[in-house]
VOKEMI-703317 format. One line per 5 residues: number of its first residue (from 1); their letters; for each residue x, y, z of C-alpha. Coordinates in steps of 0.001 Angstrom, whole numbers, always signed. Layout:
# residues N
NUM) a) X:Y:Z ~ ...
//
This chain:
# residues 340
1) xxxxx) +97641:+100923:+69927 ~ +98990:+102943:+72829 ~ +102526:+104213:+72533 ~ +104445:+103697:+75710 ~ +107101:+106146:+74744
6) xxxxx) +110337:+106796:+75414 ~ +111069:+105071:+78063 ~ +109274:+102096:+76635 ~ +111980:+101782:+74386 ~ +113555:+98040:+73970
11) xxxxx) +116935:+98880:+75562 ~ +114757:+99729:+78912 ~ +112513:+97146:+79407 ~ +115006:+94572:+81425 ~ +114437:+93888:+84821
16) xxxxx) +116368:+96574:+86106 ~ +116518:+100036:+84383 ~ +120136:+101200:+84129 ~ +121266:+102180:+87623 ~ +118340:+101188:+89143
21) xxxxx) +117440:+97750:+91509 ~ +114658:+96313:+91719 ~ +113862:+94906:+95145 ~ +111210:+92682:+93918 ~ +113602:+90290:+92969
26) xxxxx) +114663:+89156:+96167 ~ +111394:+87398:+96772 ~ +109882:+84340:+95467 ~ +107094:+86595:+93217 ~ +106525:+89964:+92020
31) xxxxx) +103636:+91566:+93869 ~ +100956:+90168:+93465 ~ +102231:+86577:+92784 ~ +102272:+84854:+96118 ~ +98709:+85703:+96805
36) xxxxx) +96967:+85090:+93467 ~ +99316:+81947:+92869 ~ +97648:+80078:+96190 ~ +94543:+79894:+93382 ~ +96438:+77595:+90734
41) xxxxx) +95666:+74733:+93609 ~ +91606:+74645:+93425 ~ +91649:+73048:+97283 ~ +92637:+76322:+98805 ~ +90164:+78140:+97497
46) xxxxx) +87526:+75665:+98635 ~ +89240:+75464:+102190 ~ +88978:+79094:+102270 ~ +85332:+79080:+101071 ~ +84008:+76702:+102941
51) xxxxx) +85256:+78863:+106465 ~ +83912:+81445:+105403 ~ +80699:+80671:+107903 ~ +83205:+80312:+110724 ~ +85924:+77733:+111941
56) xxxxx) +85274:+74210:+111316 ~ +87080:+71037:+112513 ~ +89265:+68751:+110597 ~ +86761:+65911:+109601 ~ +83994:+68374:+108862
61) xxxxx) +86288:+70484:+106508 ~ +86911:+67388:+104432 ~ +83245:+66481:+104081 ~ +82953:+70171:+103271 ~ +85237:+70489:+100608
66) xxxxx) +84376:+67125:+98726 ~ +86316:+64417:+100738 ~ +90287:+64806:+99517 ~ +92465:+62173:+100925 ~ +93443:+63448:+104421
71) xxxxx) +97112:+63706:+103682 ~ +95739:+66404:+100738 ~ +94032:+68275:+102863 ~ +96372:+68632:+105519 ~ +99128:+69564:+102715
76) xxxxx) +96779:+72276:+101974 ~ +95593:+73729:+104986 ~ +99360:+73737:+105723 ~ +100529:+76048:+103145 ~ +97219:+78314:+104212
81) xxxxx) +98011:+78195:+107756 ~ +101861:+79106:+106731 ~ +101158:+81990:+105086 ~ +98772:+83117:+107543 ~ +95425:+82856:+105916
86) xxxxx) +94632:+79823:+108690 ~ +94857:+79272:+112447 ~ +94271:+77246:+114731 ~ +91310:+77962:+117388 ~ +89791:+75686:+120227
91) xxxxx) +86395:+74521:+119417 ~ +83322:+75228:+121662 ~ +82079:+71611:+121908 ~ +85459:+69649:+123406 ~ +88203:+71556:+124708
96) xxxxx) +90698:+68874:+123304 ~ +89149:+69826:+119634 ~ +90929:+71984:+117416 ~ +89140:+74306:+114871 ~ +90060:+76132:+111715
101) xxxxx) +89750:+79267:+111371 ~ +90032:+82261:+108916 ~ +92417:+84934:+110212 ~ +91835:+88797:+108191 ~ +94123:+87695:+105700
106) xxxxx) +92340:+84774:+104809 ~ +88731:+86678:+104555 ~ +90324:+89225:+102340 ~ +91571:+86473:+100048 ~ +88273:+85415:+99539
111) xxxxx) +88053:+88792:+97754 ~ +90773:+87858:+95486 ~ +89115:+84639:+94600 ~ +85792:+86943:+93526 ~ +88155:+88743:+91079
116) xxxxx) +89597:+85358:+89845 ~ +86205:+83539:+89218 ~ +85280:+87087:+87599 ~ +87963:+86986:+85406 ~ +87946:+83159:+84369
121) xxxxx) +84076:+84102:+83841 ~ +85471:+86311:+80808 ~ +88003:+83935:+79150 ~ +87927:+84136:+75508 ~ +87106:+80561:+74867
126) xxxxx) +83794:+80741:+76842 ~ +83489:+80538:+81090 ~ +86473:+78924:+82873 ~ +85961:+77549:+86282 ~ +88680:+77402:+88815
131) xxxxx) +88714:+73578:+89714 ~ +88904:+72952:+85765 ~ +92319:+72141:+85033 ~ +92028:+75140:+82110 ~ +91271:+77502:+84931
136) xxxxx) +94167:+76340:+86938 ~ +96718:+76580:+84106 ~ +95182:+80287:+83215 ~ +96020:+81127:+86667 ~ +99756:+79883:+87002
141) xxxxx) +100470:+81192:+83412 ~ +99248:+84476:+84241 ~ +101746:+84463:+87186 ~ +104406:+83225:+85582 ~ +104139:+85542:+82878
146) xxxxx) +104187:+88647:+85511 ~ +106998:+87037:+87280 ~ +108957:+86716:+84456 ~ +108542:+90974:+83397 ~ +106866:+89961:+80217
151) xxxxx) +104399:+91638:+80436 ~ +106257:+95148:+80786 ~ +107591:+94197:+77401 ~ +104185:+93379:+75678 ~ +102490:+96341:+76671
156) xxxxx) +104697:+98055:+74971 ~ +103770:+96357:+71543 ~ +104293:+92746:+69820 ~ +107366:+90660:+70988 ~ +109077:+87567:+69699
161) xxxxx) +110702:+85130:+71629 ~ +114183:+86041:+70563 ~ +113401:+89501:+71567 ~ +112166:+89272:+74955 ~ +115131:+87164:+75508
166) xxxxx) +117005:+90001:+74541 ~ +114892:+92420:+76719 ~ +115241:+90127:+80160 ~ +118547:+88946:+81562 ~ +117250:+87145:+84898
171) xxxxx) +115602:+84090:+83204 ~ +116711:+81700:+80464 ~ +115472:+81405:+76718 ~ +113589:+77804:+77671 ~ +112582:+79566:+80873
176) xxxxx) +110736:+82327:+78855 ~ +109688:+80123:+75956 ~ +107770:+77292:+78538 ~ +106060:+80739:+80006 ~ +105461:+82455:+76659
181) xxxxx) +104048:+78741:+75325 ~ +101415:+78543:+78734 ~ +100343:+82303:+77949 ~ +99286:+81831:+74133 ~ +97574:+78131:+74920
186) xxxxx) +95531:+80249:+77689 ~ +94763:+83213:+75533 ~ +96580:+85554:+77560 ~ +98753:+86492:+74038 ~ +98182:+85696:+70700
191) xxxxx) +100332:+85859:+67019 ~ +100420:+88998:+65553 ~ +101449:+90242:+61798 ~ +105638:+90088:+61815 ~ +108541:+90589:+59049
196) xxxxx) +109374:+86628:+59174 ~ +111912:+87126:+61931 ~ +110014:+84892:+63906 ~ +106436:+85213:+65668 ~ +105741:+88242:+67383
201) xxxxx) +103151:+87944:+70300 ~ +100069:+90932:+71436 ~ +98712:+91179:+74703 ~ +95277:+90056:+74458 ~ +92610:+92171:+75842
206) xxxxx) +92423:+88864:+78550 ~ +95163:+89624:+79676 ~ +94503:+93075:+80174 ~ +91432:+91900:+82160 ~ +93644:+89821:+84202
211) xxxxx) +94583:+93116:+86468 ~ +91727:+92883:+88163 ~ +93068:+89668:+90225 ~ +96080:+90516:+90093 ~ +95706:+94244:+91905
216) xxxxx) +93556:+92740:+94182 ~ +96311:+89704:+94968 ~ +98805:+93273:+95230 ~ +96239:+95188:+97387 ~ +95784:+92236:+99863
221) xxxxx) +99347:+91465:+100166 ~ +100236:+95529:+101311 ~ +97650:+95171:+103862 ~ +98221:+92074:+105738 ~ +101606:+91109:+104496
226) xxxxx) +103615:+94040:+103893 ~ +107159:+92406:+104829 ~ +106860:+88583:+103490 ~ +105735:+90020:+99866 ~ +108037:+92086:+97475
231) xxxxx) +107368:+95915:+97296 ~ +105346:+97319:+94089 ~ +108293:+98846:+91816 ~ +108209:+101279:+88744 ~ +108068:+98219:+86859
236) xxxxx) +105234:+96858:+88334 ~ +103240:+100422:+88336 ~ +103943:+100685:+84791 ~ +102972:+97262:+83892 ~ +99471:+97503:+85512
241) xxxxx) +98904:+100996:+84141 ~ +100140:+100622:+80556 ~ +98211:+97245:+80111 ~ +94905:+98413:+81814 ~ +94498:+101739:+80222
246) xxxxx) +93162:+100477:+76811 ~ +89867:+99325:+78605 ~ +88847:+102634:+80334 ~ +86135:+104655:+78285 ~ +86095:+108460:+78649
251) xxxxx) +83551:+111321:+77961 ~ +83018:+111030:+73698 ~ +84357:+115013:+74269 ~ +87160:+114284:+76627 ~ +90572:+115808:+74997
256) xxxxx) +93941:+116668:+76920 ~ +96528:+115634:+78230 ~ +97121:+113936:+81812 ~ +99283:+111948:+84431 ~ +98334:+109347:+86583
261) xxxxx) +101321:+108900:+89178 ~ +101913:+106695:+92009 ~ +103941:+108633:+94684 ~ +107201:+107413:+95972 ~ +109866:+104507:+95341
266) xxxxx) +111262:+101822:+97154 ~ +114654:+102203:+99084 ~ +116644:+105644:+97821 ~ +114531:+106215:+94826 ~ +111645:+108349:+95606
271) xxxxx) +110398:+109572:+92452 ~ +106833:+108446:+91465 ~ +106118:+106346:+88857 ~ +102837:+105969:+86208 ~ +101784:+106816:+83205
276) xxxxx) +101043:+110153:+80824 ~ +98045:+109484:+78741 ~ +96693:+111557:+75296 ~ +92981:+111800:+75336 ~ +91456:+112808:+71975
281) xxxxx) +87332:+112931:+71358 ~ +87001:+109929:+74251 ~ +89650:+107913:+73037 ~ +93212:+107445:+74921 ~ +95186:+107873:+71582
286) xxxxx) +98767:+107607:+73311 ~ +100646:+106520:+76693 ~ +104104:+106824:+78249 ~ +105684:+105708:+81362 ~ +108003:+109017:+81111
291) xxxxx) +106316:+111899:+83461 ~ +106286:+115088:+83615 ~ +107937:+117423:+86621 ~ +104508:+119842:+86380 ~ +101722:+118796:+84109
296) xxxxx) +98701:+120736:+83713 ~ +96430:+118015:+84710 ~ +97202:+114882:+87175 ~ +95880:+112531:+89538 ~ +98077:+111025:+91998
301) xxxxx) +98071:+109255:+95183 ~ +100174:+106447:+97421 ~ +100227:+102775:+96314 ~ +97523:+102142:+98644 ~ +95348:+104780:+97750
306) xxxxx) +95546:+103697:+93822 ~ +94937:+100235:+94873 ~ +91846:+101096:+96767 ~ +90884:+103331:+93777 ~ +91401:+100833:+91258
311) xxxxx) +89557:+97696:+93190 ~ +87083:+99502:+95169 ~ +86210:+102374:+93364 ~ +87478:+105030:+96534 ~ +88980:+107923:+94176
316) xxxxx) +87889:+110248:+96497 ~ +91265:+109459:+98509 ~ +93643:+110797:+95310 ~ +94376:+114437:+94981 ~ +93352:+115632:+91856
321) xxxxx) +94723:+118684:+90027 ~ +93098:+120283:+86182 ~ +90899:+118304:+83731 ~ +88416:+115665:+86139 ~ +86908:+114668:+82995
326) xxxxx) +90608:+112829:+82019 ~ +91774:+112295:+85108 ~ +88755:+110893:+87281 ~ +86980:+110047:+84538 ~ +90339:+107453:+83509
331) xxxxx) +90356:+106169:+86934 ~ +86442:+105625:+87628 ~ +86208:+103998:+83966 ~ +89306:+101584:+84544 ~ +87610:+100763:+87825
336) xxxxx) +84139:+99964:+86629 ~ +85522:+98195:+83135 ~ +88272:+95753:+85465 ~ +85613:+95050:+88192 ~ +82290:+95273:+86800
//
């Protein structure tokens, strides 16, 4: 098990580190959220599916889609058309007709729905579809379990209930227990070995999986919308970082230490924030969220050059500095193993 170190320590792992906001709080979700929660209703990913070819009217959207009452589908191509992912276009045929259309934020969410039939593909229980009602519930668990900063405290190691309501101070004990309930019916936790003090929950390597949609839900709300989404924090940097780690493969001989850091902060605080990894004969043997002022070896890069990195595979856009074997090699692997 990775050791997240000192600043992983129980007292830390509220919301907000002592002294220190955290502007993600101010919206609706953490990043991430908005986006990949528009998949928990299977409709908008057909709507956005079935534009894909180009702009379509009204009546031959619904026969498109499967023919949902009308008042359905115009609920849903309101809340894409809201958000931004839809507009309105005049057709070719009538100029009275009205068209609908998929703006750049709507064609890059159809990248994010890739990574979320990819990752229901993998569910533990066998292949989940996304107009199941299990794939829908995996999906709005998963989110609520990010929104709620869960899952900063599980990748630390095994939680109980009473615990992570003594970790988080912006939600309520039946608040965290309905979201701690949805995540172990989907698979996203499960019961680990305790002292009888109550049932501790592990992150299960689903879950881990489940970055993949969820830093491409991040990546495609910096790019098309920056102000309407909250900001990526420490928090969130950690998060992703700490749970993904354990699936990247290195080199059998890769030993060393290095840091993978995400430049920057949000408002006054500009110090970076990532992780410090242990590599021993291949293996990451140990992790912590507490960095170093001048490590030997490090890879580091803005927000949007890590997201690239981590969904596209485009490492060639982070500076590197010492041991490429850890440091790309980390990066590359954690790539290929999230987004095969």
């Amino acid at each position: 098990m990775l050791d997240a170190g000192s600043r992983g320590a129980p007292a830390q792992l509220a919301v907000r580190e002592a002294g220190e906001s955290d502007p993600a709080i101010e919206f609706p979700y953490r990043p991430g959220g908005h986006v990949l929660s528009i998949f928990s209703r299977a409709l908008h990913e057909l709507i956005l599916r079935a534009l894909a070819d180009g702009p379509m009217r009204l009546a031959d959207l619904r026969r498109e889609v499967g023919g949902p009452a009308q008042t359905t589908l115009r609920g849903n191509l309101d809340t894409l058309l809201g958000m931004g992912a839809l507009e309105k276009v005049r057709g070719n045929s009538r100029a009275a007709m009205v068209d609908n259309a998929l703006t750049p934020l709507g064609t890059e969410m159809l990248s994010v729905a890739d990574a979320v039939d990819a990752w229901l593909a993998r569910a533990p229980s066998g292949p989940l579809r996304l107009q199941s009602e299990p794939g829908k519930a995996s999906i709005k668990a998963l989110v609520n379990g990010w929104d709620s900063t869960m899952l900063r405290a599980l990748a630390v190691h095994p939680f109980t209930l009473t615990e992570l309501d003594n970790l988080i101070n912006s939600f309520s004990y039946p608040a965290l227990e309905r979201r701690l309930a949805a995540m172990r019916l989907a698979g996203l936790v499960t019961p680990a070995p305790g002292n009888g003090g109550g049932t501790p929950y592990a992150v299960a390597e689903w879950l881990r999986l489940a970055m993949a949609p969820l830093l491409a839900a991040m990546r495609c709300e910096r790019r098309h919308l920056p102000t309407e989404t909250a900001p990526l924090t420490r928090i969130d940097i950690e998060t992703v970082m700490l749970l993904a780690l354990p699936l990247a493969a290195l080199p059998a001989g890769a030993d060393g230490i290095a840091q993978l850091a995400v430049q920057g902060g949000n408002g006054a605080d500009r110090r970076s924030a990532g992780v410090r990894l242990t590599a021993q004969s291949g293996k990451i043997v140990s992790c912590t969220s507490k960095l170093e002022a001048r490590p030997d070896s490090w890879i580091s890069g803005s927000a949007a050059h890590w997201l690239d990195a981590l969904v596209e595979g485009r490492s060639d856009q982070l500076e590197v500095c010492g041991d490429r074997t850890i440091t790309l090699g980390v990066v590359d692997n954690l790539h290929r193993a999230l987004f095969p």
